[in-house]
N, C-alpha and C positions, 0 to 999 in steps of 0.2 A: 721412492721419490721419482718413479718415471710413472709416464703415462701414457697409449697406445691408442688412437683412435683411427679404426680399419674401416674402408668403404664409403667414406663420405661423400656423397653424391655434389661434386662440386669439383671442377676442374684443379689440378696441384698449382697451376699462374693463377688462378683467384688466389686460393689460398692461402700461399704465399706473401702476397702481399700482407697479410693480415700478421703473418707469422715473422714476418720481417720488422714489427711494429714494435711486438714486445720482447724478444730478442733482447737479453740482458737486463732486461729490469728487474725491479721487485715485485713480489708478487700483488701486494696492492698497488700500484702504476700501472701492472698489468692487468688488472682487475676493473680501475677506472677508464685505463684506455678502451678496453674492448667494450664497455657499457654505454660509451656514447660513438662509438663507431657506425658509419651506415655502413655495414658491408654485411653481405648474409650468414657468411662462415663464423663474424664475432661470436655469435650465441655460443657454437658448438666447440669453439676454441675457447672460450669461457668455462663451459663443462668441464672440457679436458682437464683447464688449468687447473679446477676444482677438484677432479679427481686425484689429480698430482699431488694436490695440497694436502688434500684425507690423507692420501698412503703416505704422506712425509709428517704429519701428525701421529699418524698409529705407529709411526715407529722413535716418535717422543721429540721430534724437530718441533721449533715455534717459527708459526708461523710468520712473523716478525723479518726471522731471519734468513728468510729463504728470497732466493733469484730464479729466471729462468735463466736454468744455464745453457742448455740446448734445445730447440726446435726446427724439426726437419719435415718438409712436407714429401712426398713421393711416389710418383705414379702406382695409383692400385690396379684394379681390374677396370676393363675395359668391355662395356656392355654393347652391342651392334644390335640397331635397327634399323630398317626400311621404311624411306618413304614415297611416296608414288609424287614423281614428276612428269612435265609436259610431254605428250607425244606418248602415251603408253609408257613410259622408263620408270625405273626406279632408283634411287640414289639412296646410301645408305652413310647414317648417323652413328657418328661414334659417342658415346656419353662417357668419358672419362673419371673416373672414381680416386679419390688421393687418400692417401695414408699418413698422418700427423704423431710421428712420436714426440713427446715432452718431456724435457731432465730438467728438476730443481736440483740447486746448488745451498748449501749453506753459505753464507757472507764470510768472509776470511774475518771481521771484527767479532763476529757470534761465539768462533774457534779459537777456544782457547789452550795456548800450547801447554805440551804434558809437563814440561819442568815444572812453570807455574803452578800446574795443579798440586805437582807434587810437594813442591815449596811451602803454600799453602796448608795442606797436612801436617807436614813437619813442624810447622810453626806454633798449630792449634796444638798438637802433642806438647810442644815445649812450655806451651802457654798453660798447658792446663799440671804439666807435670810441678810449676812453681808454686 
């Protein structure tokens, strides 16, 4: 239910913003927010989300029930280039790269406690032993 996206070619203060958006929602809120969003990172934080959601489905979660529970953006790599300024100089360009980890959560209403489960058992047994 996590998900890693490394080297995004997009400053970690853009991104951020974007990640501060969906920050505790569900994942369809999150899904709708970032599809009418004008920001450039939506698309790729949309993916993310999407990748989150596969690996919380292959391990038997509904998708129903799941939230973003954490989202962290964080300086990645830092790519340097030159560019030629006035007077013969050169002045050099930092392109900064962010790193987006994503945690889904199950909803505390989805989770149901083990007494209960148990309870339920016990019940069916008795029911069926009459």
């Amino acid at each position: 239910m996590k998900a890693l996206l490394t080297n995004y070619h997009q400053s970690p203060r853009k991104v951020r913003l974007v990640a501060d958006l969906i920050r505790g929602k569900s994942v369809g809120a999150a899904r709708a927010a970032l599809l009418y969003l004008p920001k450039k990172s939506s698309p790729a934080i949309g993916k993310l989300l999407d990748s989150a959601v596969a690996n919380a489905s292959s391990r038997g979660s509904a998708v129903e029930d799941l939230f973003v529970k954490t989202i962290t953006v964080n300086k990645g790599i830092v790519m340097r280039r030159a560019r030629p300024f006035g007077r013969g100089r050169s002045g050099s360009l930092r392109k900064t790269m962010s790193i987006v980890f994503l945690e889904l959560g199950v909803s505390a209403k989805a989770v149901k406690p083990a007494k209960a489960r148990a309870a339920k058992k016990t019940t069916k047994k008795a029911a069926a032993a009459k």
